[in-house]
Every structure is written in structure tokens, then in C-alpha cells.
VMD Tcl script that draws the C-alpha trace (Angstrom):
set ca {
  {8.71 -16.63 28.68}
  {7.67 -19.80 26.28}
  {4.76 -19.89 24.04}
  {1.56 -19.31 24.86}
  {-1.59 -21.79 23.41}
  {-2.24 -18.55 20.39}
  {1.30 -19.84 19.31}
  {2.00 -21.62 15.72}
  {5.00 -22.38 14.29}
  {3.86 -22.40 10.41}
  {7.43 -22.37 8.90}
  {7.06 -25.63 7.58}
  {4.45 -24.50 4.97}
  {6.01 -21.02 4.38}
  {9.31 -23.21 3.18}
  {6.89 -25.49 1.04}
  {5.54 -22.27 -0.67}
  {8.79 -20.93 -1.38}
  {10.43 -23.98 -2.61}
  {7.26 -24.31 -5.36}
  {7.81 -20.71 -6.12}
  {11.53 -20.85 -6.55}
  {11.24 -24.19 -9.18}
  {8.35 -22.84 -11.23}
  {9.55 -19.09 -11.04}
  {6.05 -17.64 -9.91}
  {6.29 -14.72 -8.27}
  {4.75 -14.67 -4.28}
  {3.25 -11.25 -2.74}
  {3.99 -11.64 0.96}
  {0.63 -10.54 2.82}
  {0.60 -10.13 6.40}
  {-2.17 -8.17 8.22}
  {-1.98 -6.19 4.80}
  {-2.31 -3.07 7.23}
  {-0.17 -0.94 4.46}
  {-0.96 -1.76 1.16}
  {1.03 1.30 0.39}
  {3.52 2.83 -0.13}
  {4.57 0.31 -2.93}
  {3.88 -0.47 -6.39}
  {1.45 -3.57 -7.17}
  {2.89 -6.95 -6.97}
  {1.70 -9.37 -9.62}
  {2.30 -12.51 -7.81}
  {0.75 -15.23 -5.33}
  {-0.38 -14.52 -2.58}
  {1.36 -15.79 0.66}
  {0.34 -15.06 3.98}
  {2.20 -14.98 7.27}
  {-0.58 -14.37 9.73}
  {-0.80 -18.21 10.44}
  {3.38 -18.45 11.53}
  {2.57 -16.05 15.20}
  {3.73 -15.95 18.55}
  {6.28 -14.90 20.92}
  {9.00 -17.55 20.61}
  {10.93 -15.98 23.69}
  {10.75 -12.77 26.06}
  {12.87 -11.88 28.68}
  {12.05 -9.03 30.53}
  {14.99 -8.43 32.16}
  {17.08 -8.84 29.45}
  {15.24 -6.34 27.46}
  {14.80 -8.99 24.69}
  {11.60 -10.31 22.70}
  {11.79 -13.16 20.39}
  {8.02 -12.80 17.84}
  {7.03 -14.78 15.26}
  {6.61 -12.67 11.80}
  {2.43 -13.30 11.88}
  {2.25 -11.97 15.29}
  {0.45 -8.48 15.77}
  {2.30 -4.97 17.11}
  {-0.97 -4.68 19.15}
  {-0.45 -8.05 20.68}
  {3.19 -7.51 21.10}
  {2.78 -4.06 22.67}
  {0.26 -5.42 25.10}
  {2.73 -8.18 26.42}
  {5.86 -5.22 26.74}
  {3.18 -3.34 28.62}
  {2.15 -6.00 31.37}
  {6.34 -6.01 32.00}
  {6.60 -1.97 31.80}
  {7.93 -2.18 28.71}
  {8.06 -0.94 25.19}
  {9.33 -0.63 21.13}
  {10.94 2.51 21.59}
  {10.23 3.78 18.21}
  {6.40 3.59 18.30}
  {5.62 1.51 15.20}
  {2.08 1.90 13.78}
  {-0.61 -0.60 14.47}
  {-3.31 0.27 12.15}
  {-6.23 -0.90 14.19}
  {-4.63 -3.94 15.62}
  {-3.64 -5.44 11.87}
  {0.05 -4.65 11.66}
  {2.41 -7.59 12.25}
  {5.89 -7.47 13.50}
  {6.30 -9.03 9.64}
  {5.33 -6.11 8.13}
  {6.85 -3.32 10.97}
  {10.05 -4.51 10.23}
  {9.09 -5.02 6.02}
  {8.20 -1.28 6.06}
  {10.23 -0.01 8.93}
  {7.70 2.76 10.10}
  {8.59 4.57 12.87}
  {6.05 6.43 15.08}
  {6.36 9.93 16.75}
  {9.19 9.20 19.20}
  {11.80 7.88 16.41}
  {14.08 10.96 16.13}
  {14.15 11.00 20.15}
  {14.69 7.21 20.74}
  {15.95 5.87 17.46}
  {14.77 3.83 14.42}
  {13.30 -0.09 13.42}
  {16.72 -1.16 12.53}
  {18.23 0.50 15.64}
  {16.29 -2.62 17.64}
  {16.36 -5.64 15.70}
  {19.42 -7.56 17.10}
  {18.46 -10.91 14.34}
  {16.18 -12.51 12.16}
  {15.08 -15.69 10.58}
  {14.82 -15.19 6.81}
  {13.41 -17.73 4.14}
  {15.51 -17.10 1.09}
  {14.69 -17.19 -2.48}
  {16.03 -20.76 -2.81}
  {14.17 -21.84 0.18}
  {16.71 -22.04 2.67}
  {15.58 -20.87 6.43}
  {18.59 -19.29 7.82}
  {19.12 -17.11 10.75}
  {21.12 -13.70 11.32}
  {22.14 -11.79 14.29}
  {21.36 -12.72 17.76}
  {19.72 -11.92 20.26}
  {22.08 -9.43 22.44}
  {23.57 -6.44 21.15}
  {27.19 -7.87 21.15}
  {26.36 -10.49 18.61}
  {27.28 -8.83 15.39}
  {27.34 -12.51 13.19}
  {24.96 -11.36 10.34}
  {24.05 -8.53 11.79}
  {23.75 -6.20 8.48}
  {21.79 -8.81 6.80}
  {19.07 -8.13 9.78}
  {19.39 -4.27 9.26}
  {19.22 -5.10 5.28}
  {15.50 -6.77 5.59}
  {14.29 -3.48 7.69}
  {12.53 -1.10 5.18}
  {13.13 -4.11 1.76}
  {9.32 -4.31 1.79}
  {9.71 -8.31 1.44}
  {11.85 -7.77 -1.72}
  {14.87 -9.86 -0.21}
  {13.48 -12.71 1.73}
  {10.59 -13.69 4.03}
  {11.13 -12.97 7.69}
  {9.64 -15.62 9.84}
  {11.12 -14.51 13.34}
  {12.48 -10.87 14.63}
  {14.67 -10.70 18.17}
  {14.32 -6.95 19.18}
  {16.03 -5.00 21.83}
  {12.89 -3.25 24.01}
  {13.39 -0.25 26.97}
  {11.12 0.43 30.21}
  {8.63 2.91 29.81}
  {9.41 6.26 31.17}
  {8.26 6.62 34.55}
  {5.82 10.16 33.09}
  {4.42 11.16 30.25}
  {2.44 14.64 29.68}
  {1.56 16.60 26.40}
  {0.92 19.50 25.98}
  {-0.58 21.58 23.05}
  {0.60 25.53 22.38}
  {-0.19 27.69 19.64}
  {3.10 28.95 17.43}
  {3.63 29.80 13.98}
  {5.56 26.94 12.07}
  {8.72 29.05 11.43}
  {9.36 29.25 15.28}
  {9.66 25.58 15.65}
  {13.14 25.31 15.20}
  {14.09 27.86 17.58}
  {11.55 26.47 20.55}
  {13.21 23.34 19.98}
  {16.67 24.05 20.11}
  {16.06 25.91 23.29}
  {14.36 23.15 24.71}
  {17.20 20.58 23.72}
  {20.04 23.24 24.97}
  {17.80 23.12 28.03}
  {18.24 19.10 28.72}
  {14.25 19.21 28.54}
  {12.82 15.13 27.87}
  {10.65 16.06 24.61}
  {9.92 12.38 22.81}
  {7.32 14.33 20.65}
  {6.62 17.22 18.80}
  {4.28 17.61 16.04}
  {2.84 21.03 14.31}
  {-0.79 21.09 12.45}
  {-3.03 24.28 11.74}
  {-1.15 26.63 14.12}
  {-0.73 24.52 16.89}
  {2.06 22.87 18.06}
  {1.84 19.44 19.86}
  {5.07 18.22 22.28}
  {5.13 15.34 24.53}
  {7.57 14.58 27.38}
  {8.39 11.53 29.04}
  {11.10 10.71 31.68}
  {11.21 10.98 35.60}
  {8.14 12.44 37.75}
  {10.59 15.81 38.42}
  {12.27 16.14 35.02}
  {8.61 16.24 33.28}
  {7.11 18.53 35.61}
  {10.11 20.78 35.24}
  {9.38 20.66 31.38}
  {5.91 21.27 31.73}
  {6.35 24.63 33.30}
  {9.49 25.50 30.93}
  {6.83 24.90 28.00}
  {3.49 25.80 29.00}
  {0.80 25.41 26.67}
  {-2.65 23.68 27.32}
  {-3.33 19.53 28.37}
  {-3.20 17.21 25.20}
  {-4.85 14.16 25.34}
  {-1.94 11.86 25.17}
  {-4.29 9.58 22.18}
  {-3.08 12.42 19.86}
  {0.03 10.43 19.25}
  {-1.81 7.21 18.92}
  {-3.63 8.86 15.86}
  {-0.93 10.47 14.60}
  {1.43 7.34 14.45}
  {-1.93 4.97 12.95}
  {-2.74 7.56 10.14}
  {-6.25 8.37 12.22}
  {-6.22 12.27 12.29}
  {-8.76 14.33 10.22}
  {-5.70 15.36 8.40}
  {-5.33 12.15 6.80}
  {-8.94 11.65 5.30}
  {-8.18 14.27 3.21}
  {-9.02 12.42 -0.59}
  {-5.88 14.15 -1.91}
  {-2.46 11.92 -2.54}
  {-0.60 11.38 0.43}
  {3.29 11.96 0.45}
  {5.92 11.88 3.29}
  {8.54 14.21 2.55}
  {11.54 12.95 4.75}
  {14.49 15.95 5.15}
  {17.19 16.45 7.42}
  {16.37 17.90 11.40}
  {17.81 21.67 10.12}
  {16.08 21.69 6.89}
  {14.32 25.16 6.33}
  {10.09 24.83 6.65}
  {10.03 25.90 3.02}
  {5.94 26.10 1.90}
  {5.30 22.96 0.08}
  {2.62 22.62 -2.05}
  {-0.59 21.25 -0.30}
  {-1.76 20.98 3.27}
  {1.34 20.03 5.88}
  {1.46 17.73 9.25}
  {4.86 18.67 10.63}
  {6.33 15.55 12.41}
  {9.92 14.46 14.26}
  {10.04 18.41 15.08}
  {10.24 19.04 10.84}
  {11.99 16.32 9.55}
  {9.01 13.91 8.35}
  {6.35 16.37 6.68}
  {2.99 14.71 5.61}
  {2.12 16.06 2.78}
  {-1.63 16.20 1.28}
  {-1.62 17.07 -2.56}
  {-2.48 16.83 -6.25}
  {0.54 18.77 -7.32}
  {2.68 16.59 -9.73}
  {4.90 13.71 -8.62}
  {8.02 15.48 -10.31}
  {7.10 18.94 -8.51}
  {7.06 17.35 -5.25}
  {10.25 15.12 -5.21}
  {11.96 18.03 -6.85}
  {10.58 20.50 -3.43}
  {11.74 17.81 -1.70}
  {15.69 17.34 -2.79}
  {15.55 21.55 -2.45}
  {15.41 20.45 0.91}
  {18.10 17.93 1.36}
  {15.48 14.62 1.43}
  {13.12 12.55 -0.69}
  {9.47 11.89 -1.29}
  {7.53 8.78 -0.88}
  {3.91 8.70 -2.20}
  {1.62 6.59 0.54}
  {-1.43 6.48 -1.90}
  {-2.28 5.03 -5.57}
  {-1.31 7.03 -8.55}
  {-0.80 6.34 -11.92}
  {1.59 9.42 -13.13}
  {4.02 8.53 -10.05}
  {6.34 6.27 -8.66}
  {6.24 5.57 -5.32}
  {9.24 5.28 -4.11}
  {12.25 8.65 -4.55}
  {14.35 7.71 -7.67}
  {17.57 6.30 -6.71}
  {21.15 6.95 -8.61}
  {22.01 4.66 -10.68}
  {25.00 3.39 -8.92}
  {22.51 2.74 -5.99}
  {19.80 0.64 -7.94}
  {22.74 -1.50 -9.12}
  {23.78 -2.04 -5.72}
  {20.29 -2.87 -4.32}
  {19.91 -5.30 -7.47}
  {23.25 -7.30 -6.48}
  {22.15 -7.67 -3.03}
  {18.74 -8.87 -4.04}
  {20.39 -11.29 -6.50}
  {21.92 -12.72 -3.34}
  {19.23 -13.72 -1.34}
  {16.94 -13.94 -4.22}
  {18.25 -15.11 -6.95}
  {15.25 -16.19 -8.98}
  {13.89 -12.97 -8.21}
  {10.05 -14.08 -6.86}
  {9.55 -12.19 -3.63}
  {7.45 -9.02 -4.55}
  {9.09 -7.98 -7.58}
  {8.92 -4.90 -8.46}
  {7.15 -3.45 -5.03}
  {9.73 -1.05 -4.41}
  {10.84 -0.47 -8.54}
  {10.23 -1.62 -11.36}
  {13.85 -2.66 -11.63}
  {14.05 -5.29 -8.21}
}
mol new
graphics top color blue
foreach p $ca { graphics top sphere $p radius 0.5 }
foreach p [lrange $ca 0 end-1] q [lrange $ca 1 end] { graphics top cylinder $p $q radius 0.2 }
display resetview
């Protein structure tokens, strides 16, 4: 598949705007659909938006490979899998149809079916990157057994723009399952772990499972008779399959709560220790949404207890956004941005105050 007329290749003025950045020194704030302002600290920089370079450059559906252009929107994207029976596997958010594949693969946010299917970087065979002496190179392919550069695609997924500008992303994509049903039952949050072993002992095709207020919400997906065997192993009451939708796009009444946001990320078999605020279970425990005013060092300190970090998704001035990292770390993410960005001017600082 070639181009369509919504196409634009706008790489030519991206590399202008980097090479003026790179010989003055000003710092740029890549902006795509800016559907997730946060998490992140401010950037104090120029603004540079993508939204203009969009488009599929290539998609074969029966190679399971898509080609986009970093401007171009999930929503779009996900329509066009869709027509072919296809689909990202890990369910990035759209946020209303402003997300860009830019910006999925700057953030890495994975949607409801990530611990069943896999994550961002799991998918993204290669990448064109503008670098911070405005070179446009390419890494990776665009088949699995191309490994040429391959960790420098993997190393852009979740940098929130802090090592380059990606311009193009070549991602592996998988049919849709043949069924889907969800299904809503009401259990206390400390059985969760057991119903879910027993349903994964069981072979049962769960690609969801959520807990809020009592209730526990499960999706399946997979072959007409696999489903329908899980549905009568589970039980439960019909959910409207749009619960995911608004789970994955932030759009639940849970998430207008005014109080801080955090997403506590801990291993599959970490305990469902009370943490302090109101809790969205997610990935069957180990991503917990987290609504609360406790302080930033009482929360990241619940969460290592637990084996994981936090990460605060909303604006606040006595914390960090982003889980402190060991000093032997930071030094390590400071040599590799040195590499590709030597002059140090995409979004400094958005991750820490030290990159």
C-alpha cells in the first residue's frame, strides 16, 4: 500500500529546524498531537511540531508490516489495520483521535491488553531518527530478522523525545482475534490473583482484566469456541466492550477525580498492599492508577515496598515525575543521550533535570 493524497513528507523542514537548533544551541520541545502533556517535566524550548510530516509510507497486510509517518494519528492508523482485520497488539491510547504514532512510541503507553500480548518496543522492528546534529538516519528494518540497529529503535520507545526526533516507525501488527466478550463480576480485590491464576492454569484467552469499586472487569478474545468456553468458566454479567476504550484513553469517572494522578507499575505477583488514595487495578495488578494527595516521597516509597516505581501523570510542584533512578543508571542514560544528542537540545530536562 503507497501513500494516500492526506500524505506529506515534511522531513525536509524538520532537518532545517534541527540543524538551526543544533548551531545556535536552542533547545526544541517536540509537539505532536500534544495528547500527553504529562507525565514529564516542562520543557523550556521551541516549539517543533510533527503533525505536518504524516502518512503511511508502506503497509503490507500480509506481511503484518506498517510503515507511518511520525505526524500520523493512532486513530487513523487503527482505522486502516481495521479495514485489513488487523491491529497494534498492545492497545496504545488515542486520546480522542490526537495521539500520533510520534508520540505512542515517545511515551510508549500500552493499553489494557499489554501484559497478554506484549509491549511498544515488542513491535517496532525500525525507525527513522533526526539526531541532534541533524543527521536523518535509519535503524532496524522492517522484518523481525533484521536486527541492524535494532536497540537504537527499542532505545527511542519510552525517551519522551529526549534522544532524537522520530520521523518514521515500521511496526510488526497481528489479526484481530476472531471473538471478543467481557464480562463484569463482582470480587473483592485480594481474590484477583487467585481467579487469575486459575484461569491461566486453565489455558482460558483473558487479554483483559481490570478491578474498580468491587467489580472486576475481564475480557477474552480468541476463537468463537475457546471464548465461549471462557465465558461459562467465568461467568459474571455482559460488559460493554467500550469499557476498555475508556480505560486505555484515561475517560473513566475514575480519572476526573481533581486529585494527582500516579501509575504505580509492580511486578504480576506483587501483593495488593492498600495504597494511599483511590485504586484502578490494571494488567490483572501490575499497573495500579493511583488517585492522591499523599506526598510524592510516601508514594514512590509504597511503591518500591512493592518491587516497582511511581510515575506522577499530573502537575506538581513538590514532585518529580519520573521514579528516581540510581546513580549508575542516570550516568548511563546521560552517555547514551550524549550520543545521539550531543548538544543536548531535544527536550531537555523532560524526563530529569539531569538529561
Amino acid at each position: 500500500m503507497h501513500p494516500d493524497n492526506s500524505s506529506f513528507d515534511d522531513s525536509r523542514r524538520l532537518l532545517a529546524e534541527v540543524a538551526l537548533a543544533a548551531g545556535t544551541g536552542k533547545a526544541l520541545r517536540i509537539r505532536g498531537g500534544n495528547s500527553k502533556p504529562f507525565p514529564g517535566r516542562v520543557v523550556d524550548g521551541i516549539d517543533m511540531n510533527t503533525c505536518t510530516h504524516r502518512g503511511i509510507v508502506s503497509y503490507d497486510p500480509t506481511e503484518l508490516v506498517v510503515t507511518a509517518r511520525a505526524g500520523t494519528s493512532v486513530a487513523e492508523l487503527d482505522a486502516l489495520l481495521a479495514e485489513n482485520g488487523q491491529m497494534l497488539p498492545w492497545e496504545p491510547p488515542s486520546f480522542d483521535g490526537k495521539a500520533t504514532v510520534g508520540g505512542m512510541v515517545a511515551t510508549g503507553l500500552s493499553g489494557p491488553r499489554r501484559p497478554y500480548a506484549g509491549a511498544t518496543r515488542d513491535f517496532v522492528l525500525g525507525c527513522r531518527v533526526i539526531t541532534g546534529e541533524a543527521k536523518h538516519l535509519r535503524f532496524g528494518g522492517e522484518v523481525m530478522k533484521n536486527v541492524a540497529g535494532y536497540d537504537v529503535s527499542r532505545l527511542v520507545v519510552g525517551s519522551f523525545g529526549c534522544l532524537g526526533l522520530v520521523t518514521e516507525v515500521s511496526m510488526k501488527v497481528l489479526p484481530k482475534p476472531r471473538a471478543t466478550r467481557s464480562l463484569l463480576l463482582e470480587l473483592p480485590a485480594a481474590d484477583i490473583p487467585k481467579r487469575l491464576r486459575a484461569w491461566r492454569d486453565a489455558g482460558l484467552p483473558v487479554t483483559g482484566a481490570s478491578h474498580l469499586d468491587s467489580w472486576l472487569h475481564v475480557r477474552v478474545e480468541g476463537g468463537n469456541g475457546l471464548v465461549a468456553n471462557a465465558m461459562r468458566e467465568i461467568g459474571g454479567e455482559d460488559l460493554e466492550p467500550a469499557f476498555w476504550d475508556e480505560l486505555r484513553d484515561q475517560q473513566l469517572p475514575f480519572f476526573a477525580d481533581r486529585r494527582p494522578l500516579w501509575r504505580i507499575s509492580v511486578p504480576q505477583t506483587a501483593p495488593l498492599t492498600p495504597l494511599p488514595g483511590s485504586v484502578l487495578l490494571d494488567w490483572g495488578g501490575a499497573q495500579r492508577w493511583l488517585k492522591s494527595d499523599a506526598p510524592a516521597a510516601v508514594i514512590r516509597a509504597d511503591a518500591e515496598q512493592l518491587g516497582g516505581h511511581a510515575t506522577l501523570f499530573s502537575q506538581r510542584a513538590d514532585a518529580e515525575p519520573f521514579h528516581p533512578m540510581p546513580e549508575a543508571m542516570l550516568r548511563l542514560h546521560q552517555r547514551i543521550k550524549r550520543q545521539l544528542d550531543p548538544r543536548g537540545i531535544f527536550n531537555p530536562a523532560r524526563m530529569y533535570a539531569a538529561l
